[in-house]
N, C-alpha and C positions, 0 to 999 in steps of 0.2 A: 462485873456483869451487871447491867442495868436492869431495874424491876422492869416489870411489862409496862407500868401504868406510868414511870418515867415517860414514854418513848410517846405516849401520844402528844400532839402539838393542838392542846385545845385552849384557843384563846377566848378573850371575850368579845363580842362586835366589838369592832372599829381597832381593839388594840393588838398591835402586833402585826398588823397584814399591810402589806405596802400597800397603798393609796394609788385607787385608780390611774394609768398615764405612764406609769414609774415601768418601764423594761428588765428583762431579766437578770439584765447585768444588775442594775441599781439594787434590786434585791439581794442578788447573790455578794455585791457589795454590802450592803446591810446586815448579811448575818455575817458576812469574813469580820466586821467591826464586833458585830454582836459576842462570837466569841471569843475574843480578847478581854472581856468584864468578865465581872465575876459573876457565878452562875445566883441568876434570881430567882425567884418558887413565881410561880403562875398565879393570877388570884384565885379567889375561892371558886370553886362551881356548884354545882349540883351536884352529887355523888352518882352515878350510873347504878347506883346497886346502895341499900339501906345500909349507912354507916354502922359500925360497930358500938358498943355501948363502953368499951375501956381505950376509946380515942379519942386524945387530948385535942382541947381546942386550938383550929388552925389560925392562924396569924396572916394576917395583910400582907400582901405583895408590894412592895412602891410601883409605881408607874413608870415602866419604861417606854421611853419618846425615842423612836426606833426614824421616824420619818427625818429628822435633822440629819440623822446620820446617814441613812439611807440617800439622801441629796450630799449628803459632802464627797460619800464615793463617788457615786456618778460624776461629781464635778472632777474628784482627780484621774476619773480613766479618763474622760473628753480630755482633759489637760493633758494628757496622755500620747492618748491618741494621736489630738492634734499635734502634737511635737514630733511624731515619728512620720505624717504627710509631710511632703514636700510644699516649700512656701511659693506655693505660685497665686496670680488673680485670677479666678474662676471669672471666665467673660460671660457676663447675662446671653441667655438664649430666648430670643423672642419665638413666639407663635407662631411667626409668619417664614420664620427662614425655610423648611423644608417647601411650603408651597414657592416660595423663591428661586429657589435650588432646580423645582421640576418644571419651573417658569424659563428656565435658564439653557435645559437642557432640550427644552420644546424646542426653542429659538433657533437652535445650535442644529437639532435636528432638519428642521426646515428650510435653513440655509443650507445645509449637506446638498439635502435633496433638490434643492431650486438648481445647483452649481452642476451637479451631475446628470439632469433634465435638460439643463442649454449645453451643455457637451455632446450629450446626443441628439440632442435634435440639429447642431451644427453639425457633427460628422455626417448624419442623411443628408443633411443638405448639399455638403460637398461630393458626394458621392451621389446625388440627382444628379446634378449640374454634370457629372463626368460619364452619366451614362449613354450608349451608344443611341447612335441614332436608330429607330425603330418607328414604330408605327406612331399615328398623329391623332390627334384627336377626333372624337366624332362629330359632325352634324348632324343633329337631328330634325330629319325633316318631314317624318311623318305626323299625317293629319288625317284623324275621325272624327264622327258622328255618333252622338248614340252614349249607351251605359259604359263606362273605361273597362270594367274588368269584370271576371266571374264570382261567387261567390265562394267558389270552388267544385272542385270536379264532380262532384254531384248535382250543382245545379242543371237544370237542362240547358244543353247550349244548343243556339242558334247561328248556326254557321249564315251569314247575308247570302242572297243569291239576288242578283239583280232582275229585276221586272223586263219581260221579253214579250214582244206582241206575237210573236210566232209560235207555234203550237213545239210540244218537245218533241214531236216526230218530226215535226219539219226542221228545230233545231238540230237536230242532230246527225241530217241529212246535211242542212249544210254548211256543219263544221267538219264533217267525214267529206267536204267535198273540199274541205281548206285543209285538208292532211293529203287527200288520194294528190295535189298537186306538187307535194314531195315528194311525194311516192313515185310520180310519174315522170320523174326530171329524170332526165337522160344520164349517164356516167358523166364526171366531172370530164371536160373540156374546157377549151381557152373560155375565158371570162371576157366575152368582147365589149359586155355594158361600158358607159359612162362613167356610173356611178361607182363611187369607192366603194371597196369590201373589205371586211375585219381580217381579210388574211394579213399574218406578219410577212414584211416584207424579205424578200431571202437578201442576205447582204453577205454572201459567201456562207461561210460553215463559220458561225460564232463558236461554237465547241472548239475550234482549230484555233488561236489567237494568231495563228500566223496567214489566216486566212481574212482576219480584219484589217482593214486596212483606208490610210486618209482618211475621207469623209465619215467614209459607214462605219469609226471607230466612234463616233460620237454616239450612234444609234446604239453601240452594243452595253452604253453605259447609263441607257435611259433608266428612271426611276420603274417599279411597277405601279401600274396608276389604273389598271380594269378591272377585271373581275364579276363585271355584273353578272344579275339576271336578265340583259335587255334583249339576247337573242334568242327567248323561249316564246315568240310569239310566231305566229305562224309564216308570217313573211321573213322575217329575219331568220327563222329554225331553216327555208328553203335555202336561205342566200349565203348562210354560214357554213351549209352542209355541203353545197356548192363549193365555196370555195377554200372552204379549209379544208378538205380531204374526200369528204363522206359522197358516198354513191346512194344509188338510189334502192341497191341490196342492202346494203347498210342501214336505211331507212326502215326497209320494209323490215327488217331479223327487228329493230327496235319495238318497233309496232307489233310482231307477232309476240316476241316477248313482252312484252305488257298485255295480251291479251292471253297470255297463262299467267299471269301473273295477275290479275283483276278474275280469272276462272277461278283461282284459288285461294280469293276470299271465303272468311268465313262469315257463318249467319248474323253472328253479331259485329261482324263491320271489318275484324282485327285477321290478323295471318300468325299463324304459326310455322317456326322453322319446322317441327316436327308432322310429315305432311300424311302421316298415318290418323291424327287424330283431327286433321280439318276436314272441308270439302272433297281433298281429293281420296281420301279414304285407302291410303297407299297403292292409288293406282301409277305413282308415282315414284322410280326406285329414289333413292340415295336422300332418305328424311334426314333431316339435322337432330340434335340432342340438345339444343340452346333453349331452354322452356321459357326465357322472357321474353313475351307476347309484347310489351311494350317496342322492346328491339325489332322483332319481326315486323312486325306492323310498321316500324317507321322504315324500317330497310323497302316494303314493298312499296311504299309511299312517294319516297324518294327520285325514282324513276320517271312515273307520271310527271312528278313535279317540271322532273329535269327536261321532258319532251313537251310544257308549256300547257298540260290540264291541269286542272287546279277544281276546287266544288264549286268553281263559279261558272264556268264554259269549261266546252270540249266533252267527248262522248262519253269519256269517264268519271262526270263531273256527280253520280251517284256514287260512284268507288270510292272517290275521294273522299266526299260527303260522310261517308259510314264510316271509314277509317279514323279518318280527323276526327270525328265522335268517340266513338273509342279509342282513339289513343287518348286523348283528353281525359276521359275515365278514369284511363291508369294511372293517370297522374297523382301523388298525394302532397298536400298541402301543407307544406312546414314552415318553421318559424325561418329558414335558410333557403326559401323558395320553393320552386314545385318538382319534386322527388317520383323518377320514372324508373327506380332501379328494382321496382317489384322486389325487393328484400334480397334479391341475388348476389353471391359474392361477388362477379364480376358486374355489379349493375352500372358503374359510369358508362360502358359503351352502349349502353341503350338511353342515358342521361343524352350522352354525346349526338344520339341520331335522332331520338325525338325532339331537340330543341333544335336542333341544325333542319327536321321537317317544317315543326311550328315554325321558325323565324323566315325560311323559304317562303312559307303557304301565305305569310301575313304580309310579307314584302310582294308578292304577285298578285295580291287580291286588293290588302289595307283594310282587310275585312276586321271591326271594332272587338268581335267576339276572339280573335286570336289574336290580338294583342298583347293582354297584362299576362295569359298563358306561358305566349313566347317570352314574354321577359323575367316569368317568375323562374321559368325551364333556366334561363342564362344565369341568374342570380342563384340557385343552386350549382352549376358550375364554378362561377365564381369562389364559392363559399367550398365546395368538395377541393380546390387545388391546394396542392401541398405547399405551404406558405414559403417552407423554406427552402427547398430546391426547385420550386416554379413547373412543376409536370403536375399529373393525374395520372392514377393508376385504379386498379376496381371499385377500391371505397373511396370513400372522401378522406382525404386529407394523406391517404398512403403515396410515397415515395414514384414517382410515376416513372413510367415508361412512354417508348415512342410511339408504339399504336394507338391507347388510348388516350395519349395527346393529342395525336393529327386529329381526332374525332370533334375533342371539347376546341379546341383553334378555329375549325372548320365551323363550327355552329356556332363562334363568336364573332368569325368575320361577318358571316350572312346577320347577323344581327346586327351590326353594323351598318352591313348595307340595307336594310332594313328599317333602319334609324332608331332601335332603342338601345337604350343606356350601356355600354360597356367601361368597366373601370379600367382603365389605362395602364393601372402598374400590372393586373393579370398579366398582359402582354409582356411585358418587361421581364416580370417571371418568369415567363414560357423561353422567352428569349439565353433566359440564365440557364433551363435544364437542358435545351437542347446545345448548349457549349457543352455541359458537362456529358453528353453523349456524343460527342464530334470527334473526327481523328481526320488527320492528313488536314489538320489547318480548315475543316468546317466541309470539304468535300464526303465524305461519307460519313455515316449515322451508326450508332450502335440500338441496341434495345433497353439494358437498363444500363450497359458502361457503356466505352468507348469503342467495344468487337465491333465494326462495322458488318450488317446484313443489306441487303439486296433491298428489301422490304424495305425498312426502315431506313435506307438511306434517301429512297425514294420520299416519302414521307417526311423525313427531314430538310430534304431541299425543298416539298413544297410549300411548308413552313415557313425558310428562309424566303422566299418571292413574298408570299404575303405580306411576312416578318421586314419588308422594306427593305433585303439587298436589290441592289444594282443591277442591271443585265451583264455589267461588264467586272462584276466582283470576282476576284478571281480563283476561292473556293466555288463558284456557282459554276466558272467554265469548267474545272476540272471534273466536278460531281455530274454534270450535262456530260461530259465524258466517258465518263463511265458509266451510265445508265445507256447511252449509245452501242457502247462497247458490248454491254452484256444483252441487250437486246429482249423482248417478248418473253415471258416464259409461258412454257406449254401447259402448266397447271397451278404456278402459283398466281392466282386472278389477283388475289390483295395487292401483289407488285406491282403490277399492269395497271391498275386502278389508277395509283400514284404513279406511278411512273409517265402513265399518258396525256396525265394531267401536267404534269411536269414540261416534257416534249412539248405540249399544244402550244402553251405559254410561255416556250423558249421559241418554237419556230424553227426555221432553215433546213437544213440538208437533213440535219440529222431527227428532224421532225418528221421530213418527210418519208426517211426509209422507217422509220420506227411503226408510225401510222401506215403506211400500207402492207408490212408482215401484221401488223395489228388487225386491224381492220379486214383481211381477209381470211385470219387464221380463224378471231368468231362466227363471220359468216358462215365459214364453211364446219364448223363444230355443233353449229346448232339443230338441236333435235329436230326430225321432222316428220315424227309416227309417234301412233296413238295421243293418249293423254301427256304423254311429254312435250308431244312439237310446239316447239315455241322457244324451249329452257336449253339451259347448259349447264352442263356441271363435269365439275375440273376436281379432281382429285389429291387432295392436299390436306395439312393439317388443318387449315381455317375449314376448308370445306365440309368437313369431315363435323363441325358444328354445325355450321349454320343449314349446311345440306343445299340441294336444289335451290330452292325459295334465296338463299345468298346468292351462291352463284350466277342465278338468271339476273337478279339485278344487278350488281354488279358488272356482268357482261353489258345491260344496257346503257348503263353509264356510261362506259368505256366508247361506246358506238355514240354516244348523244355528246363526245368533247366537242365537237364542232361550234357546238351553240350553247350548252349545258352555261359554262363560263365563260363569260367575251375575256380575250387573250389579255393577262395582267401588261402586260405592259401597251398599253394605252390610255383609255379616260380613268381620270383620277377617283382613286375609289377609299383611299388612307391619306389626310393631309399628310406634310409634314412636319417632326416634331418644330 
């Protein structure tokens, strides 16, 4: 057992302690040599405590040189060591290889990506080139004067109204004197003029293919090439209504109907479906529940338009005036165009009808103030369709259906004809969701599948005419078929709509029996006591929204086909692709 004072390890500087540098093996090799000698005494120190007085004098230490040996172990574990690694040449590793390596892997990346960039952009390519033929590019031929655009809907707008030396009483005398001579044409009779008329020629029953035949098989396969606005003018609305169908009853239910319908403005310019909280203070039964003022407004608008007033002439050219102000209003200004859907979940069908008014109002006037309007209204549709199945449905960008397509189509073609900007593959799009709602080979329409309805088959064929079929395509004979077949309906107005529009622009036999149950069923349904006379209202689920204030205009429409749209298949209104 070793004394205490043994155990302490006190050297003197410098001797005995391993030399800076030296690792702990060297050392631990240092004392494994150390003790193998024989044990040496320490040199003298300082005692920690007062020596004793009968302790012999200490004796000198020699010097042990610890550092030699201390370096010879070290060298035999390295020597060691290294014999038990495997004899390979470690290859120098320069600085620069990792940024080499991520030099290498850029490159590699970027080539990926260039190779899989011209893949795709070839496969669109081949698959343009193989797309059907459909509608053609635009012309634009519209030309103003003046500031291009607004600043946005709060700016005050200036709707032009052109400079009259006539007083507005005596205006308005005698444009009520260029309507009363519609009014006053006798019932349709033989057409003995000279002069050519827009009626479609009868070339047997086109609907019947067994009824086409030699020559007038050529006509049944004309492109659709009309469409306009050119028959809203006051000589043309006589000469069309004349001899495309329309009587002179017909005329006048139009006219009274617009004059409830201009009654039941409201103060601030706009209509509401809901007719308990406008003007008419529900002196009017069957109010709608549709509260976008936007929609309403453009739906009441739409009429006038169609019978050729506009806020620049004609007796309703204050109606107009206020309205077209207001619905402008409601417009908001986004970074994806001008947004009409007052925050409604179903707001595209009110997108749909105030851009289809604005683009109307601006193609019959070329008034400067509704210009970038109507084209911000289009480029919001553009931007709300569903990219990847080609329809619209309530919001932007949802999965669409066929009603509120027909809406956004209809207020792209009048833009069209209007001459501003439409981008080309919308079309194409549209073209793709109405396949994916088609059955029987493209004659009848579904609503979001293939179930073909009444409605929307209607609406889907008129689609198709615009969409660049053929008169003689022969989904269009069959669907002309069946819209024959099923005939008027007694309360669903939406079918009638489309459906009459359909008929007008096919022509023949089956034009003609469809338009006279047509045409004589509104006449005779239209109200004509109290605060109602003028309207109609048909009982259905659409109805049942939009109320009166729908139904009456709509009914109007229906009675203004004559002229509202000159017959698609004549002057060219869609090049071709």
């Amino acid at each position: 057992m070793s004394h205490p004072s043994d155990s302490r390890d006190d050297h003197a500087p410098g001797e005995g302690v391993p030399p800076p540098g030296l690792d702990e093996r060297a050392a631990d090799g240092a004392g494994a040599i150390q003790s193998q000698q024989p044990a040496l005494s320490k040199p003298a120190e300082q005692p920690s405590q007062p020596a004793a007085k009968d302790v012999p004098p200490k004796r000198k230490r020699p010097v042990v040189l610890r550092a030699p040996l201390a370096k010879s172990a070290r060298l035999v574990e390295e020597a060691q060591i290294a014999a038990m690694l495997p004899t390979e040449v470690a290859t120098p590793i320069t600085p620069h290889t990792p940024r080499s390596r991520d030099r290498y892997r850029f490159f590699a990346s970027c080539l990926i990506s260039a190779v899989a960039h011209a893949a795709v952009l070839i496969a669109l390519s081949l698959w343009m080139l193989n797309l059907p033929q459909g509608l053609g590019p635009t012309s634009l031929f519209a030309t103003w004067a003046g500031q291009e655009s607004l600043e946005g809907p709060e700016a005050e707008l200036v709707l032009q109204s052109e400079s009259q030396e006539l007083t507005p009483k005596e205006t308005e005398l005698a444009l009520q004197q260029s309507r009363i001579n519609v009014l006053e044409s006798s019932p349709l009779e033989e057409n003995n003029s000279d002069e050519p008329t827009a009626q479609v020629a009868d070339v047997g029953d086109p609907a019947r293919p067994w009824g086409v035949q030699g020559a007038t098989l050529m006509q049944s396969v004309e492109r659709p090439t009309g469409g306009g606005l050119e028959g809203r003018s006051p000589e043309m609305r006589q000469k069309l209504a004349q001899s495309g169908g329309g009587t002179a009853q017909s005329e006048e239910a139009v006219e009274r109907g617009l004059r409830w319908i201009a009654a039941h403005q409201d103060q601030d310019g706009g209509w509401s479906f809901d007719l308990k909280k406008g003007s008419c203070r529900g002196q009017c039964r069957n109010p709608g529940t549709e509260p976008n003022t936007a929609a309403a407004t453009a739906m009441a608008l739409l009429p006038f338009l169609g019978a050729g007033y506009t806020h620049r002439e004609g007796i309703y050219e204050d109606t107009l005036h206020r309205g077209l102000y207001y619905l402008l209003r409601r417009g908001r200004v986004t970074e994806n165009g001008l947004d009409f859907q007052e925050g409604m979940k179903n707001g595209m069908y009110a997108q749909g009808l105030a851009a289809l008014v604005l683009c109307e109002a601006y193609a019959m006037t070329k008034d400067p103030a509704l210009k970038d309007p109507a084209q911000q209204a289009i480029q919001f549709i553009e931007y709300a369709q569903d990219k990847k199945g080609g329809g619209w449905r309530y919001r932007p960008g949802e999965p669409g259906d066929t009603t509120v397509t027909g809406w956004q189509l209809m207020a792209l073609k009048s833009a069209e004809m209007a001459g501003l900007k439409v981008d080309r593959s919308v079309h194409y799009a549209a073209q793709r969701f109405l396949d994916s709602v088609a059955s029987d080979d493209g004659s009848q329409y579904g609503y979001l599948d293939k179930t073909p309805r009444r409605s929307t088959t209607a609406i889907g064929l008129l689609c198709r005419m615009y969409g660049g079929w053929v008169r003689g395509n022969p989904p269009l004979v069959r669907g002309i078929g069946h819209l024959a077949s099923w005939g008027p309906s007694a309360t669903d107005i939406y079918y009638n709509y489309y459906a009459t529009q359909v008929l007008r622009h096919w022509g023949g036999s089956d034009w003609k029996r469809w338009n006279d149950a047509m045409r004589e069923y509104l006449i005779n349904m239209q109200d004509t006591k109290g605060h109602e006379s003028g309207s109609w209202y048909f009982d259905d689920e659409h109805s049942r929204v939009g109320g009166r204030l729908y139904t009456t205009a709509m009914a109007v429409m229906i009675l203004e086909v004559y002229y509202r749209y000159m017959p698609l298949y004549g002057k060219q209104v869609f090049p071709e692709l």
